[in-house]
C-alpha positions as CSV (number, residue, x, y, z in Angstrom):
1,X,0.0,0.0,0.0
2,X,2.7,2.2,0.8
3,X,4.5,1.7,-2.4
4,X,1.0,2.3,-4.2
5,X,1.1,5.6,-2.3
6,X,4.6,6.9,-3.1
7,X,3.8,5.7,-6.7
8,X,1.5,7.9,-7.0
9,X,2.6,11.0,-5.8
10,X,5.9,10.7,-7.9
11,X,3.3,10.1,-11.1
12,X,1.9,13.3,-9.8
13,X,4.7,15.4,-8.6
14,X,6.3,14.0,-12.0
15,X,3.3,15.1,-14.2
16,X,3.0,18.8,-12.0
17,X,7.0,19.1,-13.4
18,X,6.0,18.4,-17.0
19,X,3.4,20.8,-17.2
20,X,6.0,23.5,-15.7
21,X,8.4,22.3,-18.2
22,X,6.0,22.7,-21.2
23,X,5.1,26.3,-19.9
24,X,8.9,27.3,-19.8
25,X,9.3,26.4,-23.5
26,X,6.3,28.3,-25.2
27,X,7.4,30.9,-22.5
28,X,10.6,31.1,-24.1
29,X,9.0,30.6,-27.8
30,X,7.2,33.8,-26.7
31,X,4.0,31.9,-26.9
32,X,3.0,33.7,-23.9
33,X,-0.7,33.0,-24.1
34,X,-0.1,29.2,-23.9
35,X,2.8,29.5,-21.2
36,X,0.1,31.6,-19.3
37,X,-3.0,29.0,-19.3
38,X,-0.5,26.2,-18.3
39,X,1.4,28.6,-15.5
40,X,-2.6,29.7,-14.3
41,X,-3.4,25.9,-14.1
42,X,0.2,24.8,-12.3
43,X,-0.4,27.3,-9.9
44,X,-3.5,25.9,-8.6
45,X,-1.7,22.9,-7.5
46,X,1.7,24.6,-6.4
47,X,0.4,27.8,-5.0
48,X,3.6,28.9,-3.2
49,X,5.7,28.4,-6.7
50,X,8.2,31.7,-6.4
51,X,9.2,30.8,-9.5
52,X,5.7,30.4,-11.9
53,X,4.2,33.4,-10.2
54,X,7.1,35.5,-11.4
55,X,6.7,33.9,-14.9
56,X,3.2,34.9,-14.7
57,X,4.5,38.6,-14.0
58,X,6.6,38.1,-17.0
59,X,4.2,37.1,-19.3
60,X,1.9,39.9,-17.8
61,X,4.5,42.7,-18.4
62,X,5.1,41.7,-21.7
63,X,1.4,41.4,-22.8
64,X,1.3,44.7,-21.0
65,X,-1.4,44.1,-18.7
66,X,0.0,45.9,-16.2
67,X,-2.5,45.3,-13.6
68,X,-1.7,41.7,-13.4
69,X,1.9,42.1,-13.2
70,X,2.1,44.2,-10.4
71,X,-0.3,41.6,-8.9
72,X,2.1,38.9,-9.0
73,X,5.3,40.6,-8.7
74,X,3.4,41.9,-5.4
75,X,2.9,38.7,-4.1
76,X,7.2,37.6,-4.9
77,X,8.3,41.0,-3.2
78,X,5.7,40.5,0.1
79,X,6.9,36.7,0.5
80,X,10.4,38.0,0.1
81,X,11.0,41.3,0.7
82,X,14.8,41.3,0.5
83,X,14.5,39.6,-3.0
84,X,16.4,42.7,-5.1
85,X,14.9,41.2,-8.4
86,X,11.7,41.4,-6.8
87,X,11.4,44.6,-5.6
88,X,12.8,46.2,-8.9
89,X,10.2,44.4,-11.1
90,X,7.5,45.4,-8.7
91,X,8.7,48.6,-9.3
92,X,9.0,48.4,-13.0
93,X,5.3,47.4,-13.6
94,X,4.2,50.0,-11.6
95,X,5.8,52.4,-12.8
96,X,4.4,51.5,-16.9
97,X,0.9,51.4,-14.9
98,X,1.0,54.9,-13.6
99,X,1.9,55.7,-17.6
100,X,-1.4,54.6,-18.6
101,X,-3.3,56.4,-15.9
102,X,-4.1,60.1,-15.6
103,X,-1.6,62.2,-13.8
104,X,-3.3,62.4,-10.5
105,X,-3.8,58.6,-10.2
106,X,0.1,58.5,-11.4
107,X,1.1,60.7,-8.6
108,X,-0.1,58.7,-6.0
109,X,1.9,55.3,-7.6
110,X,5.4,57.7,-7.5
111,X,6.3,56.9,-4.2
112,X,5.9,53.5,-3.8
113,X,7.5,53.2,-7.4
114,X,10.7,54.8,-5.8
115,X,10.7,52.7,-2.9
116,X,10.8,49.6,-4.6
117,X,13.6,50.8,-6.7
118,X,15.9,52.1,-4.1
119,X,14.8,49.0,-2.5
120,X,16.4,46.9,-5.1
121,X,19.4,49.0,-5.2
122,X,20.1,48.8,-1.3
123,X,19.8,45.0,-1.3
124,X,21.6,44.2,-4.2
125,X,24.7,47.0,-5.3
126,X,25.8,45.9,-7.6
127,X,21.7,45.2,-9.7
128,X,22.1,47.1,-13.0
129,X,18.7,47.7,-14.3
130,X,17.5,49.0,-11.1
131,X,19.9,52.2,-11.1
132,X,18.8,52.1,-15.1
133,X,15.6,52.4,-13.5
134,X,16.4,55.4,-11.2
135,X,18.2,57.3,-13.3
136,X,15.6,57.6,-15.8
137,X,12.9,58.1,-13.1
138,X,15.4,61.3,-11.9
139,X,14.9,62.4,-14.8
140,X,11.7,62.2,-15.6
141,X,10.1,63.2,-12.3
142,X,9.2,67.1,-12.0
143,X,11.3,68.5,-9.3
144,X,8.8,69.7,-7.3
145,X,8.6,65.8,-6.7
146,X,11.2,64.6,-6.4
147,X,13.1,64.8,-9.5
148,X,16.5,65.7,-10.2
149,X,20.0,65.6,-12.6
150,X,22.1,65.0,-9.2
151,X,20.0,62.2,-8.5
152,X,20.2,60.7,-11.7
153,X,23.8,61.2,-12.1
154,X,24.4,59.7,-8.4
155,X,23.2,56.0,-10.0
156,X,24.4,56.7,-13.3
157,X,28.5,56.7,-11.3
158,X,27.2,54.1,-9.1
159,X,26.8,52.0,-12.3
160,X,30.2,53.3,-13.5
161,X,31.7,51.6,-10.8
162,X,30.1,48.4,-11.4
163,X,29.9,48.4,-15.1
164,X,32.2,51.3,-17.1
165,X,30.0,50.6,-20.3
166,X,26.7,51.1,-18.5
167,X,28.2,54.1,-16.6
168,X,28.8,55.8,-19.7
169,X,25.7,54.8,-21.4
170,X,23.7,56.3,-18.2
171,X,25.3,59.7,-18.3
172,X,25.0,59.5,-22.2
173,X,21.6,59.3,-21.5
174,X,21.5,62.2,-19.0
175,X,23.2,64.2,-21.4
176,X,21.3,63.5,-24.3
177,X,17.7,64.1,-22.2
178,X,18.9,67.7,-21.7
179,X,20.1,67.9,-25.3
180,X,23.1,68.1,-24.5
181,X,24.2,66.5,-27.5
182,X,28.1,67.2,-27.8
183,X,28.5,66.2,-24.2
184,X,27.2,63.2,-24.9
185,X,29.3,61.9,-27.5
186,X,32.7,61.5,-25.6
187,X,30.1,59.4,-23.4
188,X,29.0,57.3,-26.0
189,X,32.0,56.9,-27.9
190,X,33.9,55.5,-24.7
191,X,30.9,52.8,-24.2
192,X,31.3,52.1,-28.0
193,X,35.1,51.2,-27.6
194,X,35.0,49.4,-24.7
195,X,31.6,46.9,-25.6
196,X,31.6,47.3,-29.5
197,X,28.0,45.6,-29.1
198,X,25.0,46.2,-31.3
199,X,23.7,48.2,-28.8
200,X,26.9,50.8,-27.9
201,X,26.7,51.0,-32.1
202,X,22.9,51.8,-32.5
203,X,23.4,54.7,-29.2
204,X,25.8,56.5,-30.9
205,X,24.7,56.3,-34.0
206,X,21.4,57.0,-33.8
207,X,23.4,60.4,-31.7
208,X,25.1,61.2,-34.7
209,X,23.0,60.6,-37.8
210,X,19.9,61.6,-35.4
211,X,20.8,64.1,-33.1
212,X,24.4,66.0,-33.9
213,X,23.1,65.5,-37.8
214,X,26.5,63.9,-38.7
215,X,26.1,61.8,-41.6
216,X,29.7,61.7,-42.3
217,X,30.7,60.3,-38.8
218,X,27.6,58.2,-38.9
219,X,28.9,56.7,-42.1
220,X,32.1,56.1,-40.7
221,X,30.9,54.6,-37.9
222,X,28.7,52.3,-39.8
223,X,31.9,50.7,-41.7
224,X,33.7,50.3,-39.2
225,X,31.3,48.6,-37.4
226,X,30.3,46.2,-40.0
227,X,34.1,45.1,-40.5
């Protein structure tokens, strides 16, 4: 009888797994309504799954229904507070709901959006998106709430000292939000030499053929990229 038993629950626990497994591949085929229906009906047997409720945020996020993400990233950050990647996606979803709502409804979202960044950044120094995340809030918060360059640029050397390409990057992006163009391109060109990625190429392009109107150093850049 006892073997019976244990038969069983493996079968189960087995079959539980595969259903998981299944939902991680279309996840990561972005067939995100099909990874959500198998996630929705996993969960109802594994409840306290950190790791499908944060896949259901995922998928949420990137359908854009904002609501439901910060539902479920809600539930990761109160069950672990101290979870850096929780706190930051929290804040993330919240703050792209409080774009879609009017301004007065947005204001009241601001500070708990802040909170869960800094959050993030106090339990984890060395998280890179969430000091993405600050510095573009900084920026684009009035002052009168909170807002500011200093502020920005205070997570923008933070990220200098943990990643010189994203440093650079960040106070490129400072730079260019004030249209301060020909500051930024020392900035970007220093990224651009030390990552030579697709995306240090596509910043400081797009700043020259875009922004300085540059075609000439835009073309250059171009070829020397694709070699």
């Amino acid at each position: 009888m006892r073997f019976l038993i244990f038969a069983l629950l493996s079968s189960l626990i087995s079959v539980s797994q595969s259903s998981f497994d299944v939902a991680v591949s279309y996840f990561d085929a972005k067939k995100l309504n099909e990874a959500k229906s198998l996630f929705e009906v996993y969960l109802k047997s594994n409840p306290n799954d950190l790791k499908a409720i944060e896949y259901l945020g995922d998928i949420a996020g990137q359908l854009k229904k904002w609501d439901e993400a910060v539902l479920y990233y809600s539930k990761l950050k109160t069950k672990i507070p101290t979870n850096a990647d929780y706190q930051y996606k929290y804040g993330g979803a919240l703050g792209m709901k409080a774009k879609s709502v009017n301004k007065m409804k947005a204001l009241g979202m601001i500070d708990d959006i802040e909170q869960a960044f800094l959050t993030a950044a106090k339990l984890d120094k060395r998280h890179i998106d969430t000091r993405w995340a600050l510095v573009m809030l900084y920026l684009e918060l009035p002052g009168i709430i909170g807002g500011s360059e200093a502020k920005a640029k205070k997570y923008a050397d933070e990220l200098l000292l943990i990643s010189r390409i994203d440093g650079y990057l960040a106070h490129g992006y400072i730079e260019i939000y004030f249209k301060r163009y020909k500051k930024a391109e020392p900035l970007y060109v220093a990224a651009h030499r030390l990552g030579n990625s697709k995306t240090t190429f596509e910043k400081l392009y797009d700043l020259y053929l875009n922004k300085l109107k540059d075609k000439v150093k835009a073309q250059q850049l171009k070829e020397e990229y694709t070699k």
